[in-house]
Structures are given as C-alpha cells and as structure tokens.
C-alpha positions as CSV (number, residue, x, y, z in Angstrom):
1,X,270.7,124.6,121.9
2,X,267.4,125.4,123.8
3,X,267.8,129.1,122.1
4,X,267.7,127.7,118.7
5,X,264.8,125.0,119.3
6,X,262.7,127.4,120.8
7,X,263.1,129.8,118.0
8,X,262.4,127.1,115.7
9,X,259.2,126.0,117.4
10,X,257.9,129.6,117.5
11,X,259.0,130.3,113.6
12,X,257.3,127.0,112.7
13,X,254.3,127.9,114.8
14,X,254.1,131.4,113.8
15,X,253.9,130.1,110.0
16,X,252.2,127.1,109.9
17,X,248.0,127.0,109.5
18,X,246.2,124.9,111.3
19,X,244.9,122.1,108.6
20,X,241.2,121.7,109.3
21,X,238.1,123.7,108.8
22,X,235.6,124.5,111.7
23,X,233.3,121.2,112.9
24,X,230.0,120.5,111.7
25,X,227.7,120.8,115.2
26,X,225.5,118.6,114.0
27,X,228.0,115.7,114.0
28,X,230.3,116.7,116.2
29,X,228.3,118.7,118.5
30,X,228.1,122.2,119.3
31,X,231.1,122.4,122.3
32,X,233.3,120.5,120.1
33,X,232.4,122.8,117.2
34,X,233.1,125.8,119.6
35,X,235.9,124.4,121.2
36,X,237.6,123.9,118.0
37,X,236.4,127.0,116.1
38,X,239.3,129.9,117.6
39,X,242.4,126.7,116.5
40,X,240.8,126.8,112.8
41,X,242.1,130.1,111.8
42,X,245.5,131.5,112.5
43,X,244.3,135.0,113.2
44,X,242.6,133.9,116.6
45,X,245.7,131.1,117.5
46,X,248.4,134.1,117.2
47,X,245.9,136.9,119.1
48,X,245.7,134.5,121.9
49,X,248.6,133.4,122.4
50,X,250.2,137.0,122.1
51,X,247.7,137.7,125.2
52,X,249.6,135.5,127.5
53,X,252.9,136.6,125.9
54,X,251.8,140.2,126.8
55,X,250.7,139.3,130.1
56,X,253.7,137.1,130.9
57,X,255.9,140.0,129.9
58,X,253.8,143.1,132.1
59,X,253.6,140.2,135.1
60,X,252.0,140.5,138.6
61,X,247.9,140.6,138.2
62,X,248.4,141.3,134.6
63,X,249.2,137.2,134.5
64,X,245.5,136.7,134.9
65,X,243.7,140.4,134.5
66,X,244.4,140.9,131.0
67,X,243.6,136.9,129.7
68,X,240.1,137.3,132.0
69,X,239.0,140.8,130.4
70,X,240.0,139.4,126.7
71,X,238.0,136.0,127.5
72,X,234.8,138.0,129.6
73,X,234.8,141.1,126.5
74,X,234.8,137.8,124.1
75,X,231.6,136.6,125.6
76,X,230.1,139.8,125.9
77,X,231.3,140.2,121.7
78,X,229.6,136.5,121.2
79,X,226.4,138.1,122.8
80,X,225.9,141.3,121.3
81,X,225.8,138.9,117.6
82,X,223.4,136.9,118.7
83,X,221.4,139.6,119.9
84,X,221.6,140.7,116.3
85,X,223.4,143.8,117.0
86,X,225.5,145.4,113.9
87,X,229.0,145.8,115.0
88,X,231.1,147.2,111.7
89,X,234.4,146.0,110.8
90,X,234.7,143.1,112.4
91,X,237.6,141.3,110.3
92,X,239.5,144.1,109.8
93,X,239.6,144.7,113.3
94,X,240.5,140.8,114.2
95,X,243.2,141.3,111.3
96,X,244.6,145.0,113.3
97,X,244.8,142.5,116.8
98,X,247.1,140.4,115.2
99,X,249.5,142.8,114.4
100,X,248.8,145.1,117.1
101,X,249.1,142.6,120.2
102,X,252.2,141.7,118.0
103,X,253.9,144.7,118.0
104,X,253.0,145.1,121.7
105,X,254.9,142.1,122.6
106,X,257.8,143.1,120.6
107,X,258.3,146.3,121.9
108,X,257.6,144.5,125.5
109,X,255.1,147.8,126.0
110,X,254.4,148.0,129.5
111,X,251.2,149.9,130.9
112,X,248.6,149.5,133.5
113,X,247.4,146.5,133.9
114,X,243.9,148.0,133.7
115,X,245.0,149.7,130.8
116,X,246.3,146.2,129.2
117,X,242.6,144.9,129.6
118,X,241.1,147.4,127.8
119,X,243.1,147.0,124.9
120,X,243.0,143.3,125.0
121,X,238.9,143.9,125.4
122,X,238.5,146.3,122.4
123,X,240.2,143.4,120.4
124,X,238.4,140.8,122.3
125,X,234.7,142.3,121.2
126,X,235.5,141.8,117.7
127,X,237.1,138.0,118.0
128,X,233.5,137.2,119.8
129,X,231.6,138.8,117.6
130,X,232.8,136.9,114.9
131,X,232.3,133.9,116.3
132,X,228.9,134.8,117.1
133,X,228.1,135.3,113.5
134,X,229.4,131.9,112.4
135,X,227.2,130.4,115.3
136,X,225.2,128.4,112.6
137,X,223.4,125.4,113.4
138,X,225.0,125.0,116.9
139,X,223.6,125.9,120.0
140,X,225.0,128.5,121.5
141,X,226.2,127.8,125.2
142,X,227.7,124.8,124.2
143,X,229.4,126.7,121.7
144,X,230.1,129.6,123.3
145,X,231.5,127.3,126.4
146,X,233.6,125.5,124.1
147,X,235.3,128.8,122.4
148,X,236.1,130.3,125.8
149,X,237.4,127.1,127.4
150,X,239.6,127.3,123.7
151,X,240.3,130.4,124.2
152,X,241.7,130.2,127.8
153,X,244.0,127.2,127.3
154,X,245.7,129.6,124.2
155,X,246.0,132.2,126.6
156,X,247.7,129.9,128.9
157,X,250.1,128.4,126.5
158,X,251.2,132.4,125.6
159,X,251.6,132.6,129.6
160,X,253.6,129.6,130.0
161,X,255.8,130.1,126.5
162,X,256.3,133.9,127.9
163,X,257.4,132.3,131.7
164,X,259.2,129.4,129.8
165,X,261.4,131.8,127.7
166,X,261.8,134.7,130.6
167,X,264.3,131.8,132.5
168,X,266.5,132.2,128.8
169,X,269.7,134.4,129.5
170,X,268.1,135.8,126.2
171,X,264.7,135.4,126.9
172,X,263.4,139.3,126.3
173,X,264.8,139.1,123.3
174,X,263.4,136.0,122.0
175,X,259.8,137.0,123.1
176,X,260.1,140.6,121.7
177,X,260.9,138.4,118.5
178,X,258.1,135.9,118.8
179,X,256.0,139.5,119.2
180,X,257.6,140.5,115.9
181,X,257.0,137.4,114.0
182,X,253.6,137.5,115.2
183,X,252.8,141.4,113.7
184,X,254.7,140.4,110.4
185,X,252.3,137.2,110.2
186,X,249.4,139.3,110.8
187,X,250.6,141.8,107.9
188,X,250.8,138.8,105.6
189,X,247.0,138.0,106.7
190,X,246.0,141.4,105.8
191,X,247.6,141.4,102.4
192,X,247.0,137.5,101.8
C-alpha cells in the first residue's frame, strides 16, 4: 500500500505544473518574488529535487556537499547576470539538467562526492543565471535570498523523499524510477 501511494505521489508530482506565474516584487515584495520564482516552473522543481534524490542515494557528506555546491554555484550563476556577463545557452542547459540529474538518479550513478558537486555546479550556474536575468524590478538580495532559501527546502524535500523511500523493501527501485520519470519529464520540456 505505501509502494503504490508513493508511486502515485511521485507520478502525480512529476506531471503536474505548478499553477501560478512568478510574483510581481512590487506587490509582493522582492523575497516573496524570489522565494516563489524556482516553484513557478517545473524545470527548476524537478532539478532540485533530483539533487537531494542524488544525494540521498550517493549518502555520507554527499547528503549536504552536493545540495551546498548546487545552491553556492547558483548564487555565483545569479551574480555573474547581474554583473551583465553573457553566459550562452542558458535554457537549453537548464532543460539538459532536467534530464541529466534524471538519468543520474535512475541509474543510481555513484561518484565522488566532489565529483557529484561539480556536476550539480555546472547545472547550478545556469539555473542562477536565469534567475538573474528575470531579476526585474526586484531588488536583488531579497530576491536572491528568497530563491536560495527556495531552492534549499527543494533540495531537502529530494533528501528526505530519497531517505523516506530507501526504508522501502523496494526502495532503489522506486527512486531509480522517480529518476526516470524525472528524465522523461524533462524530454517532454525540451520537445514541448
């Protein structure tokens, strides 16, 4: 029974998207507006939460290492676009995490966990970036707090689905399937 209803939680949360756009800072305020803009766009809710899947699966200092070097390369990202530096191919890169962090979860790919933060940093540069160039009117360290305070509850929740699901008799199979879903889901985003 708990097999079946947390498959059908991850299917459901792997396919739905969130059903609002990002805040307006000038109404809402700019650490609202941060805070909400990476759980407006299902890209950034499936990256993060594959994070803490990843992490969860490699274990040991990899539970907090690899979340940390995603969240501190994010900030560096955010920084380098308002600096106005060019970074190219910023969404297809966001839309290559999705299914690459995917795939890494489903094939429970196990590395060094200095290794795992660089990957999860490549990604992360691009995820800030972008939401360094949709910065508009809101200022940007209350923005920028509320995105990385965003960001490190979604790594959390991957953490805690990852250690929820590893006490399953079938639990490596059903997070090597959540990693699956999420690669197909970023496939779909690419060709959407």
């Amino acid at each position: 029974m708990k097999t079946r209803l947390l498959l059908t939680a991850a299917s459901l949360a792997a396919s739905t998207m969130p059903a609002f756009a990002h805040l307006d800072p000038a109404e809402h305020g700019s650490l609202l507006a941060g805070f909400t803009h990476p759980l407006s766009g299902l890209d950034h809710i499936l990256v993060m939460i594959a994070v803490g899947l990843w992490a969860a699966q490699i274990g040991g200092r990899a539970l907090w290492v690899v979340p940390t070097a995603f969240v501190g390369t994010m900030a560096f990202g955010f920084a380098l676009a308002i600096a106005g530096v060019h970074l190219p191919f910023v969404e297809p890169a966001i839309l290559a995490s999705v299914v690459a962090l995917g795939l890494l979860v489903a094939m429970a790919v196990r590395m060094e966990t200095g290794a795992c933060a660089a990957v999860v940093g490549i990604f992360a540069l691009f995820h800030g970036y972008a939401h360094g160039g949709e910065l508009g009117a809101a200022g940007a360290l209350p923005f920028s707090a509320g995105f990385v305070v965003a960001t490190a509850l979604l790594h959390i929740a991957g953490i805690g689905l990852g250690l929820g699901i590893g006490r399953l008799s079938s639990g490596r199979i059903i997070s090597r399937m959540i990693g699956g879903l999420t690669a197909f889901a970023g496939l779909a985003l690419i060709f959407a």
